[in-house]
C-alpha positions as CSV (number, residue, x, y, z in Angstrom):
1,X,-21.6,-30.2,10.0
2,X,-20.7,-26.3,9.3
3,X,-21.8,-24.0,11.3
4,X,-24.9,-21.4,9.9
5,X,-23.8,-19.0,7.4
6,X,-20.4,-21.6,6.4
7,X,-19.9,-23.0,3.1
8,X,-16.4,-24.7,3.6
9,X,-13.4,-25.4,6.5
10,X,-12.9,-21.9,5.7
11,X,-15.4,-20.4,6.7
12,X,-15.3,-21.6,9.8
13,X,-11.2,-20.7,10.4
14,X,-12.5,-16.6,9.3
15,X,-15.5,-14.9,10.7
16,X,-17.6,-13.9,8.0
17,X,-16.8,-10.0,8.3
18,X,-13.2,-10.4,7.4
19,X,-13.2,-13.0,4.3
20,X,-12.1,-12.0,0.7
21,X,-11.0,-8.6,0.3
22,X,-12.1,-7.5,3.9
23,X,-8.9,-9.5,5.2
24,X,-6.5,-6.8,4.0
25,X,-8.7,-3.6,5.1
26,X,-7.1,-3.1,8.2
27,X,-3.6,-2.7,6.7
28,X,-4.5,-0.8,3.8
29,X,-4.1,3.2,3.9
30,X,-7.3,3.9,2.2
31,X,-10.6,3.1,2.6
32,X,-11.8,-0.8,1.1
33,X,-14.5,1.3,-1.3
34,X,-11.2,2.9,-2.9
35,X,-9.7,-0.7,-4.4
36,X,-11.3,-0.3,-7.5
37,X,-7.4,0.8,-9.7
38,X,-8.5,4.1,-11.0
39,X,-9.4,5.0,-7.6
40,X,-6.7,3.8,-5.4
41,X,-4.3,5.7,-8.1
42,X,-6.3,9.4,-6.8
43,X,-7.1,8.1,-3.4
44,X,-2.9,7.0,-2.2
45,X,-2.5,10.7,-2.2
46,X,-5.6,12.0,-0.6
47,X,-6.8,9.7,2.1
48,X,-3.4,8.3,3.9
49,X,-4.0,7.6,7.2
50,X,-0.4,7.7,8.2
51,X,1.3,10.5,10.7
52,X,2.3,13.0,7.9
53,X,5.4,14.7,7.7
54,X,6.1,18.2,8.0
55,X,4.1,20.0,5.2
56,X,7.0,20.5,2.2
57,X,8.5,17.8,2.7
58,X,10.5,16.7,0.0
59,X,12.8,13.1,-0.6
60,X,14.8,13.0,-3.7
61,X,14.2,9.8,-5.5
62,X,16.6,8.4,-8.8
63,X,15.0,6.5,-11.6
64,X,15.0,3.7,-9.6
65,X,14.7,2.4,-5.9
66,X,14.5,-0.6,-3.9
67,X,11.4,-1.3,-1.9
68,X,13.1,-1.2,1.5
69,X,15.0,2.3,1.0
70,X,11.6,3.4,0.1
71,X,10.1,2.3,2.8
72,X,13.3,4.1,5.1
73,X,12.5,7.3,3.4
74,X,8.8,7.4,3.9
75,X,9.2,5.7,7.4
76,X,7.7,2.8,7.1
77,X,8.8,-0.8,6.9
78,X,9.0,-2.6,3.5
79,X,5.8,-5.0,4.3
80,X,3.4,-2.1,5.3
81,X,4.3,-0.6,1.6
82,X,3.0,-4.1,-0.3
83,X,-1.3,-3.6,0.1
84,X,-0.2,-0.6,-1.7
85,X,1.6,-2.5,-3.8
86,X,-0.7,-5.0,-4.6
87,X,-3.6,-2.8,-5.3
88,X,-1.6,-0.5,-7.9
89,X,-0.9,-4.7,-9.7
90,X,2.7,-4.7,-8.8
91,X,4.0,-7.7,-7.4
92,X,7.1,-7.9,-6.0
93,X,9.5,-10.9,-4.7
94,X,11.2,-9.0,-1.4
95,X,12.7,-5.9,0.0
96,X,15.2,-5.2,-2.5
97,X,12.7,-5.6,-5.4
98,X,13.5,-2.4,-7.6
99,X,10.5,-0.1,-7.9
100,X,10.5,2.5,-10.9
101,X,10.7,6.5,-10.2
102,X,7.2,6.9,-11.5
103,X,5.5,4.1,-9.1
104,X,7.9,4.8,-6.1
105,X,7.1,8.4,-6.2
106,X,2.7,7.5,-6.2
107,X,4.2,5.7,-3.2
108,X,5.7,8.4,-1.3
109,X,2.9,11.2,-2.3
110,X,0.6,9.0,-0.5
111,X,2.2,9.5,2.5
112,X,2.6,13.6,2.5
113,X,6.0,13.7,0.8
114,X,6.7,15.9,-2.1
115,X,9.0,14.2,-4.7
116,X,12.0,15.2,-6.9
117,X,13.7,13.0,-9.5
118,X,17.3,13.0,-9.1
119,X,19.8,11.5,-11.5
């Protein structure tokens, strides 16, 4: 027998307010009504809840990058960086997965930093 408002195990092992999508809201840095892509895209760079850095600050960034010396340069760690990931469809298999200058430098906007292409 299932307890009210529990339609599998599963139910039972999440409380109802943090099931499906809800799981991940607490990690993400944007608000949950933002996941929709298009929105996430503008939103990374606008809504970051994250101590910013000094205004003008700029990291210099080559074609490509690995997810963990992103992560040093925005002062994060790696795994705080994949909801991001995950919402923008990018998957990747582990800290040294290579992220491309275009999607690395979204990344890094969203936290306050100003980016250059180098290389």
């Amino acid at each position: 027998m299932l307890p009210e408002g529990c339609k599998d195990l599963l139910d039972v092992i999440k409380p109802k307010e943090r099931q499906g999508m809800d799981a991940i809201t607490g990690i993400l840095p944007w608000p949950l009504e933002s996941l929709k892509k298009e929105a996430a895209l503008g939103e990374i760079e606008k809504s970051i809840e994250a101590d910013p850095p000094a205004p003008g600050t700029v990291i210099e960034i080559g074609p490509q990058i690995t997810l963990r010396e992103l992560a040093e340069l925005v002062g994060r760690q790696w795994y705080e960086i994949i909801p991001t990931l995950i919402v923008l469809d990018t998957v990747v298999d582990g800290p040294d997965h290579v992220l491309s200058f275009e999607l690395a430098g979204r990344i890094a906007s969203g936290y306050g930093y100003e980016v250059w292409r180098v290389g």
